[in-house]
C-alpha positions, 0 to 999 in steps of 0.5 A: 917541512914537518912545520909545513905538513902540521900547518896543513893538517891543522887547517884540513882539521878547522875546515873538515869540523866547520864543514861537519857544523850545523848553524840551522838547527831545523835542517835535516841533512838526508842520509844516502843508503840503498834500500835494503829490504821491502818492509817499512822502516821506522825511520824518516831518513831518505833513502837512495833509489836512483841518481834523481830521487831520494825515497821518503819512508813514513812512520805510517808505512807509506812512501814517496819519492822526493828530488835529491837537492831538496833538503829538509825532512820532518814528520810532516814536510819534504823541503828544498830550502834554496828555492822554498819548495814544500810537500807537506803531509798528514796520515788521519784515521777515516773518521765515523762520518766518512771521507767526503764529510771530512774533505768538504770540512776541510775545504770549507774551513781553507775558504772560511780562513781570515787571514787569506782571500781563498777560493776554491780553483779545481774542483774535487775530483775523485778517481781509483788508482792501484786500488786507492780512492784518489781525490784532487783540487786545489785552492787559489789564496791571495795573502798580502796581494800575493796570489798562490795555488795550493795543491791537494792530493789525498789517497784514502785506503781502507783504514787511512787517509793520506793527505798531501800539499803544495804551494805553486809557486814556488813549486809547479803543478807538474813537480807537485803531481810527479812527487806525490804521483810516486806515492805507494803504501805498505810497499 
C-alpha cells in the first residue's frame, strides 16, 4: 500500500512539474487577479474584469481589453497562438509636424512597401470619441498571393499618439474594433 501511494505521488510530482515547464520561451502565460486600484501599473501583466476579458495595462498608462484564450503578451502585442490572431500597438510622442503629417507618412510608407502589393482599402476617417481624436483605414496587402486587411486604429490625445493593428484574416473586423473599441487612457 505505502509502495502504491509513493508511486502515485511520484507520477502526480513528474506531471505537475512537466505541466508547470514552459518549451516556448516567447510565451507569456497571463496572471489572472482582480484589478484592485484605479491607477496604472507598471506592469504588462493582464488582468481579470469579467469571465470574457482580460485587461491589458500599459507602460504608458492606457489600457484595453483582450478575450481570455489569447495567450501571449508583450510590449507591443496582444496574441491567441492557436488561431494567430495579433493586436499589436505603439505609444509615440506627437511630433513637431502634427499628427496628419505623421499618419500620411506613415500610409505612405505601407504603400511604398516592396515586399507587398498594398493599396489603401478605407480611407482615413477622423471622429472624436470621449474627448480623443480617433482616425480609422485600412490597408489591403497581397504577399505571395495572399490577400489580407490590415486594420488601423489610432487614438491621439494631447500629448501622445496610440497606434493599433490587426491582421483580417485571421482576426475579423468586428474582433478588431470591439478589442481596440474597449481602449481608454489614464483610467
Amino acid at each position: 500500500m505505502r509502495k502504491r501511494f509513493s508511486i502515485i505521488m511520484s507520477f502526480t510530482l513528474v506531471c505537475f512539474v512537466s505541466a508547470c515547464t514552459n518549451n516556448e520561451p516567447t510565451n507569456v502565460e497571463p496572471t489572472v487577479s482582480p484589478t484592485q486600484s484605479n491607477k496604472p501599473t507598471e506592469s504588462v501583466e493582464p488582468t481579470e474584469t469579467n469571465h470574457e476579458s482580460l485587461k491589458y495595462q500599459s507602460k504608458e498608462g492606457w489600457s484595453i481589453l483582450y478575450p481570455v484564450m489569447w495567450d501571449y503578451t508583450s510590449d507591443d502585442t496582444l496574441k491567441e497562438s492557436a488561431t494567430d490572431k495579433y493586436i499589436s500597438f505603439d505609444t509615440h510622442d506627437i511630433p513637431e509636424d502634427g499628427v496628419e503629417k505623421w499618419l500620411d507618412s506613415k500610409i505612405e510608407q505601407s504603400l511604398a512597401l516592396e515586399e507587398a502589393d498594398n493599396t489603401l482599402l478605407e480611407e482615413v476617417t477622423k471622429e472624436t470619441n470621449d474627448g480623443l481624436t480617433v482616425y480609422k483605414y485600412a490597408i489591403q496587402s497581397n504577399y505571395l498571393s495572399q490577400i489580407t486587411e490590415i486594420r488601423f486604429v489610432i487614438y491621439v490625445d494631447h500629448d501622445h499618439i496610440y497606434e493599433f493593428h490587426g491582421q483580417v484574416p485571421p482576426l475579423t473586423k468586428d474582433e478588431f474594433e470591439e478589442i481596440v473599441g474597449t481602449f481608454s487612457v489614464g483610467k
